[in-house]
C-alpha positions, 0 to 999 in steps of 0.5 A: 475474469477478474478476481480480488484481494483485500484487506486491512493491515495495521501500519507502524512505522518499520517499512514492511511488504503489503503485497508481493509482486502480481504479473496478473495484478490490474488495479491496486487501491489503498486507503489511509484509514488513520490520522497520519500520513502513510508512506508507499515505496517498491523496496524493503531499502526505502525510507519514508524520505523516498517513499511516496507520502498518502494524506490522512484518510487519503487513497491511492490507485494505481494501474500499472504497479505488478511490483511489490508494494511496501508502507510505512507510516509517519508516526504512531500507527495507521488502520490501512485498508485495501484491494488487488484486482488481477485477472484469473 
């Protein structure tokens, strides 16, 4: 059985965690709800010039990430919504 996390976070441009580490984790799904790009890194060090850039209103899926997950936007702010799927 499988069971799901999501939420919504407010995003700036300060590199912070959305989620910790989940051995359990299956899929992760972020939207980019805002107007500017959003940035997806595995450590508290990167910077959004080694962080993977997410388009305006674009999405991310992954299976295979259990590590942390931090984000940073571009510019201003960005509405970023998502969902963890793990096993229970």
């Amino acid at each position: 059985m499988e069971t799901a996390n999501h939420g919504q976070q407010t995003v700036t441009t300060a590199v912070k965690k959305l989620l910790g580490a989940n051995e359990k984790r299956t899929a992760i799904l972020i939207k980019n709800n805002g107007a500017v790009v959003l940035y997806i890194g595995s450590k508290p060090t990167d910077t959004i010039a080694n962080m993977m850039p997410i388009a305006a209103a674009g999405n991310y899926a992954n299976e295979h990430n259990q590590g942390e997950i931090y984000v940073a936007a571009a510019s201003s702010t960005i509405d970023l919504r998502f969902e963890e799927d793990a096993e229970s």
